[in-house]
VODREN-490973 format. One record per residue (C-alpha): y, z, x. Coordinates in steps of 0.25 Angstrom, whole numbers, padded with zeros to 4 digits, always signed. Layout:
BEGIN
YZX
...
END
This chain:
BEGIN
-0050-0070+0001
-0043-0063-0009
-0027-0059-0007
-0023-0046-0009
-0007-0040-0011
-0002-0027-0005
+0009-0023-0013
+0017-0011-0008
+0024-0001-0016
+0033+0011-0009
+0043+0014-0018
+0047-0003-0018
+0036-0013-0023
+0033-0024-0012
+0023-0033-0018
+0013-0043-0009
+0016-0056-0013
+0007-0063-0001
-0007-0054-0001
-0016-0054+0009
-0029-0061+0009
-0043-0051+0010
-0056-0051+0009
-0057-0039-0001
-0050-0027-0009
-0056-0018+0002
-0048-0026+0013
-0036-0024+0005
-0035-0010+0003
-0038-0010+0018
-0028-0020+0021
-0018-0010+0012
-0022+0002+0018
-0015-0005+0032
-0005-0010+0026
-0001+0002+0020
-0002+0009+0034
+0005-0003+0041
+0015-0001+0029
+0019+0013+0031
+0018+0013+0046
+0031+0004+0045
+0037+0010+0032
+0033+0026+0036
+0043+0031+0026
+0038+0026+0016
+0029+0035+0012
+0039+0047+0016
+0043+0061+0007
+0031+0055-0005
+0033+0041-0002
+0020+0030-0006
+0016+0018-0001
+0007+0010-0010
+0001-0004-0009
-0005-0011-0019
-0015-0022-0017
-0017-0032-0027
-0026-0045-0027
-0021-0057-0030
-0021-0055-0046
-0012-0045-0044
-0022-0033-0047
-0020-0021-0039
-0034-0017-0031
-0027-0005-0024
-0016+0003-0020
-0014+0012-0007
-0004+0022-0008
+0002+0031+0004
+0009+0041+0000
+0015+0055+0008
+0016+0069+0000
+0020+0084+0004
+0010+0094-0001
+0017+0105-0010
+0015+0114-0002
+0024+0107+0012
+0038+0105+0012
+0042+0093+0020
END
């Protein structure tokens, strides 16, 4: 099975040293989906006043195959 790394990125850089082993690309951008989810659930200020969450995940040559991003915005229009 092929190993995929779920690099974070929320204003400091956390890279994925171990992976996770998958079956697919499909399954990783699932697998990051949760996490990012899972993430933010324990981190919920992250993503505060214009804050993002992103997470990369790469295969094992390094080549990034996707990116999630979360991000929180005011419209224009609204004062917070």
């Amino acid at each position: 099975m092929p190993r995929y790394f779920f690099d974070i990125d929320n204003r400091e850089h956390y890279v994925d040293e171990e992976g996770t082993e998958l079956a697919g690309t499909d399954d990783a951008r699932v697998q990051a989906v949760i996490f990012a989810g899972d993430y933010l659930r324990e981190n919920p200020g992250l993503v505060r006043d214009g804050g993002r969450l992103d997470i990369a995940v790469r295969d094992h040559l390094g080549t990034i195959l996707l990116n999630v991003a979360v991000t929180t915005s005011v419209p224009a229009d609204r004062t917070p």
